[in-house]
C-alpha positions in Angstrom: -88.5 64.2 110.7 -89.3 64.9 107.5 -88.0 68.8 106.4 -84.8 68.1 108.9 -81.9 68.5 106.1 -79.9 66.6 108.4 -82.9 63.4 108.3 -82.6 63.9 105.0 -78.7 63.5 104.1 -78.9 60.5 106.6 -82.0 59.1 103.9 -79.7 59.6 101.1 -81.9 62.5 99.9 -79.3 65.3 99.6 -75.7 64.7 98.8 -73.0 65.0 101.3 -69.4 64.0 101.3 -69.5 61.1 104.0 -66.5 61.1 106.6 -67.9 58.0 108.6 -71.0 55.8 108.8 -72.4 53.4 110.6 -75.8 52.1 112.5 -75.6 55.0 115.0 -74.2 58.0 113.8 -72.9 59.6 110.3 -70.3 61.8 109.9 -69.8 64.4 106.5 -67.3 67.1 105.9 -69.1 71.0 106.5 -69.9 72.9 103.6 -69.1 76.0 105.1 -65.7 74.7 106.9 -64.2 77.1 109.6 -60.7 75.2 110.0 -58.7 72.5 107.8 -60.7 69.7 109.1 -64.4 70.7 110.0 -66.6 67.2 110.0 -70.0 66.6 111.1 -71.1 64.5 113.3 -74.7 63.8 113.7 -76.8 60.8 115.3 -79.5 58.6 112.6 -82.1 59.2 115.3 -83.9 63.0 115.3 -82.8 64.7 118.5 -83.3 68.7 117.9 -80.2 69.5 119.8 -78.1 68.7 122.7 -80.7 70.7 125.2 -83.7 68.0 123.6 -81.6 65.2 124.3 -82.8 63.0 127.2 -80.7 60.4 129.5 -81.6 57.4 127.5 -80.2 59.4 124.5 -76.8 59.7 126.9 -74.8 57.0 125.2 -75.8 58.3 121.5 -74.5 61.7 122.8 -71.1 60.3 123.9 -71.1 58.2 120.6 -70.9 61.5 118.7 -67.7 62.5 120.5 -65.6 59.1 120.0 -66.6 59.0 116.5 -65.1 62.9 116.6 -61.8 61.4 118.5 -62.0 58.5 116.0 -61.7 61.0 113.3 -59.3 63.1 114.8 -57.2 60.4 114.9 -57.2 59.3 111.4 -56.7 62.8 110.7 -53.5 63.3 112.8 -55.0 66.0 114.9 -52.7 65.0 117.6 -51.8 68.8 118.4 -55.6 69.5 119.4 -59.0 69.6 117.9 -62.1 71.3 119.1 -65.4 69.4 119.4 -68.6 72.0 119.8 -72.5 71.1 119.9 -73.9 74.5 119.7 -77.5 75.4 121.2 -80.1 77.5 119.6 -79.9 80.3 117.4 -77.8 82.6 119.5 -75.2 80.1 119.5 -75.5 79.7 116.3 -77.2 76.8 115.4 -79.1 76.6 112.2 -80.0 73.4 111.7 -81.6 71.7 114.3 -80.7 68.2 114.6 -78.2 67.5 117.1 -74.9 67.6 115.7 -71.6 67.7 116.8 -69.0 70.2 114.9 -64.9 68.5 114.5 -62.8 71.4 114.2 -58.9 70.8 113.6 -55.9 71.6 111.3 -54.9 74.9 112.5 -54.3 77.0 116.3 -57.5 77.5 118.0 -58.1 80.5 119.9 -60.4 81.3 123.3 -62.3 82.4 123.5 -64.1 81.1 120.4 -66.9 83.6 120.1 
């Protein structure tokens, strides 16, 4: 897609401060971070958001979350992280290309909203 900031920070078009890469997904730290550690995670393929995504587009989906644990991990988030996709505007989505938020470093609290 060709005005989808995300599309275009996977094309190398717009700077970002890369986490992890590979053929199926990218990961880059959050400009606006909400915790210690707030990465990312976003397939190369254009899905608009987790309610777009269809079941061949399952496996990319749960690729997102074991490059988050994968992350986590290297992170020593071992006392808990947060992993959050959210859904249209009310939820607070602004950029709509699926992506998956890594939230970590400090006490969570619930509800989140």
């Amino acid at each position: 897609m060709t005005d989808c900031l995300f599309c275009k920070i996977i094309a190398g078009k717009i700077p970002s401060k890369k986490v992890y890469e590979d053929e199926k997904a990218l990961a880059f730290e959050d400009i606006n971070p909400q915790a210690p550690t707030h990465v990312l995670i976003i397939p190369r393929k254009h899905i608009a958001g987790i309610d777009q995504a269809t079941d061949a587009e399952a496996e990319l989906v749960g690729y997102c979350q074991l490059v988050a644990a994968k992350i986590a991990r290297e992170r020593k988030l071992g006392h808990g992280f947060r992993t959050v996709y959210n859904v249209g505007p009310d939820a607070g989505q602004t950029v709509f290309h699926l992506h998956l938020h890594l939230l970590g470093g400090r006490k969570m609290s619930w509800p989140p909203g």
